[in-house]
C-alpha positions, -999 to 999 in steps of 0.1 A, spaced: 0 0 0 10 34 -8 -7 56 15 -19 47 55 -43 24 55 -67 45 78 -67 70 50 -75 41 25 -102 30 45 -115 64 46 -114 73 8 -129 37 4 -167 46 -5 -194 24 -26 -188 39 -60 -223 32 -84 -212 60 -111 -180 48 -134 -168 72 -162 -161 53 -197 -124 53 -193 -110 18 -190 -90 7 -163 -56 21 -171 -25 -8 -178 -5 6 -149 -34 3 -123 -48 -32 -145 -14 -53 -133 -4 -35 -100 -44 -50 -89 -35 -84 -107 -5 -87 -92 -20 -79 -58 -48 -106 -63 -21 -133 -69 -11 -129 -34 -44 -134 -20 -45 -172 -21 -55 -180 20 -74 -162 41 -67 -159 75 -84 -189 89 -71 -211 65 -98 -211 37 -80 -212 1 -98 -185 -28 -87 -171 -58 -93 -140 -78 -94 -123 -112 -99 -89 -126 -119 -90 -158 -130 -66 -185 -170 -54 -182 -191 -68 -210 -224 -61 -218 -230 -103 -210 -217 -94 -172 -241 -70 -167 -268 -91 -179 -255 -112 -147 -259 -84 -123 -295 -73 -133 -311 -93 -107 -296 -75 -83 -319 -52 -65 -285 -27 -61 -275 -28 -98 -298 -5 -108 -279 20 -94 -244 10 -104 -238 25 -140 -209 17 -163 -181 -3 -145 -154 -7 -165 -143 -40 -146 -152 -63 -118 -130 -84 -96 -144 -120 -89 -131 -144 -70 -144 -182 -61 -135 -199 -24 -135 -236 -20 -159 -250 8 -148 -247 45 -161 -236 77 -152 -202 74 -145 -201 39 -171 -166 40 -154 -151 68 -117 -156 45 -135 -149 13 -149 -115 31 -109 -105 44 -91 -113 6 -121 -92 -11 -118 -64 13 -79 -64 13 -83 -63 -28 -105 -34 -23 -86 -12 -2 -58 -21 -24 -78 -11 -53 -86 25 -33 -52 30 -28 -44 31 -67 -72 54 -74 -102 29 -85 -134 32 -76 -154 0 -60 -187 -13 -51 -199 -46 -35 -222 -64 -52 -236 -98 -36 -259 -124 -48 -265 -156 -70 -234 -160 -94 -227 -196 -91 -244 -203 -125 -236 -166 -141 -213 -155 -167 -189 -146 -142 -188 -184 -132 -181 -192 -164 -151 -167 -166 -132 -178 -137 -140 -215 -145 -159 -224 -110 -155 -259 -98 -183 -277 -84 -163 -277 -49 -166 -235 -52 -189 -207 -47 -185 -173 -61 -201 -151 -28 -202 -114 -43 -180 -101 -69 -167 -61 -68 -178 -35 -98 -142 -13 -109 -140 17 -123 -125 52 -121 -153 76 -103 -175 97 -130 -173 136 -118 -148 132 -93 -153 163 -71 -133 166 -36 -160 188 -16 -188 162 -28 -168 137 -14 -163 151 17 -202 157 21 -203 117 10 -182 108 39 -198 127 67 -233 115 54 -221 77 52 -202 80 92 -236 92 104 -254 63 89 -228 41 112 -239 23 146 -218 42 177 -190 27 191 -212 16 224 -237 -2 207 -211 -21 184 -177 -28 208 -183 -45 246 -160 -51 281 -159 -83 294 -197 -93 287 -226 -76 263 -243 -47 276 -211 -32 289 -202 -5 261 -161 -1 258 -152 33 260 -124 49 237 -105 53 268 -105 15 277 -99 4 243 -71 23 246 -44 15 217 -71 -7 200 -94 21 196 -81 32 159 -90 -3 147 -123 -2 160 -129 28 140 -121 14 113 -141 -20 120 -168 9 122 -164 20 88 -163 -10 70 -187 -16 45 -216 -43 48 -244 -60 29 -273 -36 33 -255 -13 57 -263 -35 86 -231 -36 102 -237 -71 116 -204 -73 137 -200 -72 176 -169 -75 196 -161 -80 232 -126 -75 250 -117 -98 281 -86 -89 289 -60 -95 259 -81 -110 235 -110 -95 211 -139 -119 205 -155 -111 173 -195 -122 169 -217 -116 142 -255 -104 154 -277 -116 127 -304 -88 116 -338 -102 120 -360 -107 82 -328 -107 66 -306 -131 53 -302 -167 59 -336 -182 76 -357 -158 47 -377 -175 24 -360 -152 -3 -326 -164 11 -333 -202 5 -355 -194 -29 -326 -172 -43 -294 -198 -28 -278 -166 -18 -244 -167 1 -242 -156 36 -233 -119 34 -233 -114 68 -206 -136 74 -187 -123 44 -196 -91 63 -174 -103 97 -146 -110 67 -146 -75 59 -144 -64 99 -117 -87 106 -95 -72 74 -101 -37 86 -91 -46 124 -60 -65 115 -47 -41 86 -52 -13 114 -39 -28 141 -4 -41 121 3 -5 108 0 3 150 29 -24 157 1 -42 176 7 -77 166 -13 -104 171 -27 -136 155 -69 -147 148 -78 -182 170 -109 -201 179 -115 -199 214 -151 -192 224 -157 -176 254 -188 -187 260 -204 -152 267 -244 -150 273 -259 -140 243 -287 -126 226 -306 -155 206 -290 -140 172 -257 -138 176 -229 -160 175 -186 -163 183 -169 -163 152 -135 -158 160 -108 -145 179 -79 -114 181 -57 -122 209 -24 -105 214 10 -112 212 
């Protein structure tokens, strides 16, 4: 990365308006060589990824998507497929995210876009296996009328859309909000855990500090996702999950450009919880 990557994290904005310029060769290889590296995820699951060309046939793909309406002209999208695992959405979430900010930092535009792909053209293109799902692929482009004072207004308005700290981040047990002050060295990766993007805005992520260690749970929003009847008609992935992916990228990015070094495990603590929510996984210290 070229810049900080709290200030790539903060340019990083859905972008739905692409000019017609294709992506330039410069930017084209420095992403493709930055998707060859992202082969694992950090609980092990194995993914791949390519950057390919827009064609009229891929966004016949996206039109059943009830947010591709508003996503005109990409140029490219990124897609990637994951083989099955237990956390294969969480790792498939953390490479797509890490592509993204990487894609920020060279001056692309992005947007997530999930939904059904496992028998679109993009399928085809990156030759799925039967062993693979493709979760949600990522629209590229370079912004149409980039303006810095709209972008600006864009931030502010998308940060108070944002759940506070004290209703996302908890001491020692839910219901116990963790304060800046007690989060204490942690509290820049937070924020960015707090900007991170997620299906529908719903910002499913919770986590809890006991002591050392930051236990990561994902609070499933009731009507929507898996359990709905449009979930099981449609054979969508689980966002939210991809969603804790994308917190986890955000949290560990931040935290290694703070020297504060650490590794993800799976240690439940066991916590009381509210009937929706469920441990995921584990930050602890080193």
């Amino acid at each position: 990365m070229n810049q900080p990557i709290q200030d790539i994290i903060e340019q990083r904005f859905s972008c739905r308006s692409y000019n017609n310029e294709s992506i330039q060769e410069k930017h084209k290889r420095s992403l493709e060589d930055f998707l060859f590296t992202q082969k694992a995820g950090p609980l092990g699951t194995h993914a791949r990824f390519e950057l390919i060309a827009a064609t009229q046939d891929d966004r016949q793909s996206l039109k059943g998507l009830g947010t591709y309406g508003f996503i005109k002209n990409p140029m490219g999208f990124i897609v990637g497929a994951v083989e099955a695992g237990r956390y294969n959405l969480e790792d498939y979430g953390y490479l797509l995210e890490y592509i993204v900010l990487a894609a920020t930092d060279i001056g692309l535009g992005t947007c997530w876009l999930g939904g059904s792909f496992s028998k679109s053209g993009f399928a085809k293109k990156i030759a799925l296996c039967s062993s693979e799902i493709l979760p949600a692929v990522i629209a590229a482009g370079y912004e149409v009328n980039k303006n810095g004072s709209r972008e600006i207004i864009r931030s502010q308005l998308k940060m108070h859309r944002r759940l506070p700290m004290e209703q996302l981040f908890f001491a020692d047990t839910f219901g116990n909000p963790l304060t800046t002050e007690a989060a204490d060295l942690y509290a820049q990766p937070l924020e960015m855990v707090r900007r991170a993007p997620s299906a529908s805005n719903k910002q499913p992520w919770r986590i809890v500090r006991i002591g050392e260690a930051w236990h990561f749970y994902l609070q499933r929003t009731r009507g929507y996702g898996k359990g709905t009847l449009l979930f099981g008609i449609l054979r969508l992935a689980d966002l939210q999950r991809v969603d804790i992916g994308v917190a986890m990228c955000h949290f560990e990015l931040t935290a290694r450009s703070l020297e504060l070094h650490g590794r993800w495990i799976i240690e439940d603590p066991k916590l009381k919880t509210k009937e929706n929510t469920e441990y995921t996984v584990t930050w602890i210290n080193e």
